[in-house]
N, C-alpha and C positions, 0 to 999 in steps of 0.2 A: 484709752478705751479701744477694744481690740471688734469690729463687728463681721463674723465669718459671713459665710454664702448659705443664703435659705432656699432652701428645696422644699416639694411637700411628697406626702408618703400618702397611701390609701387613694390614688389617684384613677374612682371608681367611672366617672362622670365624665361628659363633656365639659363642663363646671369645674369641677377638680382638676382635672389636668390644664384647663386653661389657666389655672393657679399657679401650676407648676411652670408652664411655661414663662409667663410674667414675671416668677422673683426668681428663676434658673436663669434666664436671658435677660429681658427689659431692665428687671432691677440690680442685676449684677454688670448692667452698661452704666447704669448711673451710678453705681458706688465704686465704679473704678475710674467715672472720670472725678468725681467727686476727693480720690485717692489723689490724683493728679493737684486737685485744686487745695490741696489740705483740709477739706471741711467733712472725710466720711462722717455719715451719720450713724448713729441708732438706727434700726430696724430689724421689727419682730425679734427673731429667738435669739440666742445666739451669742449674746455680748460679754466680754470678760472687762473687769477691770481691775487696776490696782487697788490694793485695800489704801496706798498710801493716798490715792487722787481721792478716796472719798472721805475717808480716817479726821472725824471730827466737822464731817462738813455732807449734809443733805443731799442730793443732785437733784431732786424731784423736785416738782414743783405738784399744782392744780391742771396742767394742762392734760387733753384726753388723749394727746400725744405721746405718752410722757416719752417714750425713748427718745423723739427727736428734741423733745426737751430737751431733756438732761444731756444728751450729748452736745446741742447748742451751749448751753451751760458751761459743758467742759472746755468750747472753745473760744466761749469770751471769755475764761480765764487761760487762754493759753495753754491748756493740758490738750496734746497730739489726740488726736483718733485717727485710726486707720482700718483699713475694710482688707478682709484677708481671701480673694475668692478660693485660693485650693481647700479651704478650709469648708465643709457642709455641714448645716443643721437641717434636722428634717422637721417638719409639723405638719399638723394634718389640715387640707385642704375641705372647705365647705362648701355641702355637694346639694345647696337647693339656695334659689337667687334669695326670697328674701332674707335669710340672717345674712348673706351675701352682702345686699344693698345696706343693710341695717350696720355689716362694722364697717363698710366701706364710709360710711357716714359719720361713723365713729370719727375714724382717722382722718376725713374733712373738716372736722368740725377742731378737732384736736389740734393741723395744720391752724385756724381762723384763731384758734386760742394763741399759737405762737406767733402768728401774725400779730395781733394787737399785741400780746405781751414784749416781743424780743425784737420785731423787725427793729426798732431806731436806736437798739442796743447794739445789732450788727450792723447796722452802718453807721454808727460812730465809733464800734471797734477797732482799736488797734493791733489787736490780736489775730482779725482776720483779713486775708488779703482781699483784692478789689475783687478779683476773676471770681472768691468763694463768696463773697457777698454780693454778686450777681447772680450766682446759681440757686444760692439760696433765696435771696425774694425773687426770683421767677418762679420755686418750688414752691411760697409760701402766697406769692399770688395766681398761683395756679387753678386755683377754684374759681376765680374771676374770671379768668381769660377761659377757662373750659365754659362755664356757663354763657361767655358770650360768643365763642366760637360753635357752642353747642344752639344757639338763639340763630345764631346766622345759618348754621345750615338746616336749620329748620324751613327759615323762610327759602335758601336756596333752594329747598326741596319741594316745596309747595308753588314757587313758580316755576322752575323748569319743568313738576307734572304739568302746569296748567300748559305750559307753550313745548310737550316733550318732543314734538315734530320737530322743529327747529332745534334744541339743546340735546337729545338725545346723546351725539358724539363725544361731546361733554362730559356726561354722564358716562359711560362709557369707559371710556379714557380714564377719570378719576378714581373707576373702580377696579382699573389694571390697573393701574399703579399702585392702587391700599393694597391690590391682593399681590401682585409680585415684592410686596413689601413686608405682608404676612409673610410669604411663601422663603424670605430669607429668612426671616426670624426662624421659624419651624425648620428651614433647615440646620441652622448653626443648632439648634436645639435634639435635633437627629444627631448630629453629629457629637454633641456630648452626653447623651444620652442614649442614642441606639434606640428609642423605644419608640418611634414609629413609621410606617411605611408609606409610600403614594397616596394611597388610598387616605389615609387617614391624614394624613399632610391636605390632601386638597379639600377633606370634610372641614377640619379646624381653621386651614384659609378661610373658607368662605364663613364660617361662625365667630370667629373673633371681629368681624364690623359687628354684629350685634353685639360682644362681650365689651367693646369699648364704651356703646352706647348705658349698661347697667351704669358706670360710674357715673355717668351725668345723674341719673336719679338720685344716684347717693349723694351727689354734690347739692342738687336740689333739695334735699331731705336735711343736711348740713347747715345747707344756710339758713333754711324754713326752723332748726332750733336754735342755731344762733339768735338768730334775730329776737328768738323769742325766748330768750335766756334759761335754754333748759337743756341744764347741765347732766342728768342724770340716766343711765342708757344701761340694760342688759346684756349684761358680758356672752359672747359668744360662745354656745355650748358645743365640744368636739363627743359627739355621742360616741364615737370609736376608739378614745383613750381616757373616756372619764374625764377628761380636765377642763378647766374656761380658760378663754385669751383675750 
């Protein structure tokens, strides 16, 4: 399974290009250390495969994940994936939060399915090394550790307003360093893309702590139908090419 580099097109929004930025950069950091570890996955558009890996044999499953299914799939039985970044596909980015939070949720809920179904198939695989079945359940327990790292700063924030005289510095401090941390992301992303300037670098800095914060709802919205076994979810409408994803 061959999974190129996803880009998005129609990047009309603050919304939308913070789309772009996340699978141009963020998610082409993980599918190249991921390259390293042998475990690329599936994700979104873009995947080729041989007729021969699939030729008499399903890949899919029920999960709402399926791509990282099926490609989990193709690695417990030993069939290569690899992640090709010179390679781009485009798709269009959704330019208003709620269908936003709504596939984000999707895809959290799709990860809970591959957790229950695969996690104890990859760590008793032979097929996969140690280093890529570490990567992978910290990807598939990543909903946990978000919801509880997202509960702790909740309360961190609630008491350092109540005592801000004192913590202030604190506070401070942890929001130079998110945003000089933005502020590389957006640059390595200027640089392979050209498309934008100061100005617009230090708007998106400071708007991506809030763009982080959307996924915790989707993770919250995730678990809240997990739990309640409701499997059934409205495909994401791209009003600007006709198509669902």
């Amino acid at each position: 399974m061959l999974q190129t580099r996803v880009a998005m097109f129609k990047e009309q929004n603050w919304l939308q290009k913070l789309q772009d930025i996340e699978f141009v950069i963020i998610n082409n950091w993980i599918q190249n250390i991921r390259n390293r570890l042998g475990n690329a996955a599936a994700s979104g558009n873009g995947q080729f495969i041989r007729v021969s890996a699939v030729n008499g044999y399903y890949p899919w499953g029920n999960a709402l994940l399926e791509d990282f299914e099926f490609s989990t799939r193709f690695l417990l039985q030993a069939k290569a994936t690899h992640y090709a970044s010179e390679i781009v596909v485009y798709q269009e980015a959704l330019a208003q939060v709620r269908p936003f939070i709504r596939q984000r949720a999707r895809w959290t809920q799709g990860g809970l399915d591959c957790l229950v179904g695969y996690w104890p198939k990859i760590l008793l695989s032979k097929a996969i090394g140690t280093k890529a079945k570490m990567e992978m359940t910290f990807y598939l327990l990543l909903p946990f550790i978000s919801l509880a790292t997202g509960l702790a700063n909740l309360l961190v924030l609630v008491f350092v307003s109540w005592f801000i005289q004192l913590y202030w510095p604190i506070v401070v401090s942890l929001l130079f360093i998110n945003s000089c941390f933005n502020f590389y992301i957006l640059s390595i992303y200027e640089h392979e893309t050209r498309r934008l300037g100061i100005i617009k670098k230090l708007f998106f800095m400071t708007i991506m702590l809030g763009y982080n914060y959307l996924f915790y709802f989707a993770i919250v919205l995730a678990c809240y139908k997990k739990i309640r076994r409701q499997t059934k979810w409205v495909k994401t409408t791209h009003v600007g090419v006709g198509e669902k994803a």
